[in-house]
C-alpha positions as CSV (number, residue, x, y, z in Angstrom):
1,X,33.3,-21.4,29.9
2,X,35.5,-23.1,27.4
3,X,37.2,-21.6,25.0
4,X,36.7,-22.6,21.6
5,X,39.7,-23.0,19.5
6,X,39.3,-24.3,15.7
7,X,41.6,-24.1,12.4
8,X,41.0,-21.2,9.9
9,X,39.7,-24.2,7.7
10,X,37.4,-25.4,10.7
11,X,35.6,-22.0,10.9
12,X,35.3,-21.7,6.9
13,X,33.4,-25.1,7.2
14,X,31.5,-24.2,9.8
15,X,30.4,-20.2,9.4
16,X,28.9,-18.9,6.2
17,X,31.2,-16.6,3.9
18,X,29.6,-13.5,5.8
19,X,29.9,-15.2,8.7
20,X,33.6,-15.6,8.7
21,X,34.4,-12.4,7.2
22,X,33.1,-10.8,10.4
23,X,33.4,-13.1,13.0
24,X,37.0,-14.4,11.6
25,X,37.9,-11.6,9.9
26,X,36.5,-8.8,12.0
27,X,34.7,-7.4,8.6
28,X,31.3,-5.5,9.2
29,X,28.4,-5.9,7.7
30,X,26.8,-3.0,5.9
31,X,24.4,-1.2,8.0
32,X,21.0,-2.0,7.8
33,X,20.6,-5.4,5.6
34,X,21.7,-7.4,8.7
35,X,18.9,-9.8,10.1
36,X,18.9,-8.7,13.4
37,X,18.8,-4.8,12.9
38,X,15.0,-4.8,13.9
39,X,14.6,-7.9,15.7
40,X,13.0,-7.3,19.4
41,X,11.6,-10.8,19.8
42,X,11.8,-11.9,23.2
43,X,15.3,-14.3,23.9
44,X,18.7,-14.3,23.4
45,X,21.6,-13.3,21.4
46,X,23.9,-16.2,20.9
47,X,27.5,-16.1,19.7
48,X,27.1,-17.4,15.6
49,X,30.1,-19.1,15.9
50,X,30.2,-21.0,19.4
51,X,26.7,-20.4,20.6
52,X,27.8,-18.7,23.4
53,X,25.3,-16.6,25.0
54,X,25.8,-13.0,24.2
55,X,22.7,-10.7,24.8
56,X,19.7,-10.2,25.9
57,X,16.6,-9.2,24.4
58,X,15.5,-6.8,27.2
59,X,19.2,-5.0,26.5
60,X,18.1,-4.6,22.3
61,X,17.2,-1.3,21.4
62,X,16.5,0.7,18.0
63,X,19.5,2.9,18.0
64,X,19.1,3.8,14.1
65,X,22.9,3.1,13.3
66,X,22.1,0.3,11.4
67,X,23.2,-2.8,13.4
68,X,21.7,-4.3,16.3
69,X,22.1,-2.5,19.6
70,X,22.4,-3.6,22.9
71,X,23.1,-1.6,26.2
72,X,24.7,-4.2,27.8
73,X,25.7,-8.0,27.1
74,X,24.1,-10.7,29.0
75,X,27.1,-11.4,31.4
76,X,30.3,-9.2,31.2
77,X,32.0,-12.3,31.2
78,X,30.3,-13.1,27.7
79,X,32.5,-10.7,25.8
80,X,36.1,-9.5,26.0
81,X,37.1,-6.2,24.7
82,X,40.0,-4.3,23.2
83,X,41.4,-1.3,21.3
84,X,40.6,-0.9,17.9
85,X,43.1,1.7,16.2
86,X,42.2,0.4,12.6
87,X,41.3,3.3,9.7
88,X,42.4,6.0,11.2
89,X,40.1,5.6,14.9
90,X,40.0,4.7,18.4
91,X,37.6,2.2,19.2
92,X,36.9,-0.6,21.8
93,X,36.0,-3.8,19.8
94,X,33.7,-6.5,20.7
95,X,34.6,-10.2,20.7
96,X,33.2,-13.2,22.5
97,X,35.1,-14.5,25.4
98,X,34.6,-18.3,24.2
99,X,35.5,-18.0,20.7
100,X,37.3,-14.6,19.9
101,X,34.8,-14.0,17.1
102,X,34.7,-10.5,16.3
103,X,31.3,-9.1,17.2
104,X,31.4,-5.5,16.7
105,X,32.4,-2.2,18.7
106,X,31.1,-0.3,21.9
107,X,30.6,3.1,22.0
108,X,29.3,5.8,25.0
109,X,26.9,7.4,23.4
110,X,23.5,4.6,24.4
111,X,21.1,5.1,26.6
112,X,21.4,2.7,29.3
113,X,22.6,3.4,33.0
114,X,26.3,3.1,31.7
115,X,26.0,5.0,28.5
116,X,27.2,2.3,26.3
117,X,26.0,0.9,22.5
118,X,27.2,-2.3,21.8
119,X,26.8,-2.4,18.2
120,X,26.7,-5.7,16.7
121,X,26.7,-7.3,13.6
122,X,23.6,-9.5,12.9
123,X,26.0,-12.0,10.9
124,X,28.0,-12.8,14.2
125,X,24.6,-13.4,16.1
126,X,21.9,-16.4,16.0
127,X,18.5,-15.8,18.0
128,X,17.4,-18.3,20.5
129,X,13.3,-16.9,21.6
130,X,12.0,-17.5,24.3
């Protein structure tokens, strides 16, 4: 996959001011006015910055945290992730591997085989159905 490399002025063309205060600015939404929160259409999660496949609908779940939840991305090669020390925590953050957007965090506390809960803002996601 390519990466996706644009100028801060680029992605405030491109992304809506909520857009780019996550995906750009790693901001989060506040829990439960995003789009996607309960969403479980059939189709895919795509990156709201490069279109990158993300998710999958079959990995959405209602986790009650306020954000869309996912047990696993699509391909682990979708997303990158790192340590998130900011206010006072230790979390693993969420980005996509094409673009760097911020996406959200991961936590092991889901339900899935692995135990994980991607929790995702809706602002960093489109929906493609199926």
């Amino acid at each position: 996959m390519d990466k996706i490399n644009l100028t801060d002025e680029e992605w405030r063309d491109k992304l809506s001011a909520e857009q780019y205060h996550v995906l750009r600015q790693a901001g989060t939404e506040r829990a439960f006015t995003g789009e996607y929160d309960h969403k479980f259409d059939d189709g895919s999660y795509l990156c709201a910055g490069c279109g990158a496949e993300l998710f999958e609908s079959e990995q959405k779940y209602n986790s009650g945290c306020g954000w869309p939840a996912f047990t696993a991305p699509a391909e682990a090669s979708s997303i990158d992730e790192h340590v998130d020390t900011s206010y006072g925590m230790r979390r693993v953050e969420v980005r996509c591997s094409r673009c760097d957007g911020h996406l959200g965090h991961v936590f092991p506390d889901g339900p899935g085989p692995d135990g994980l809960r991607y929790c995702i803002n809706s602002a960093s996601l489109d929906f493609k159905p199926r």
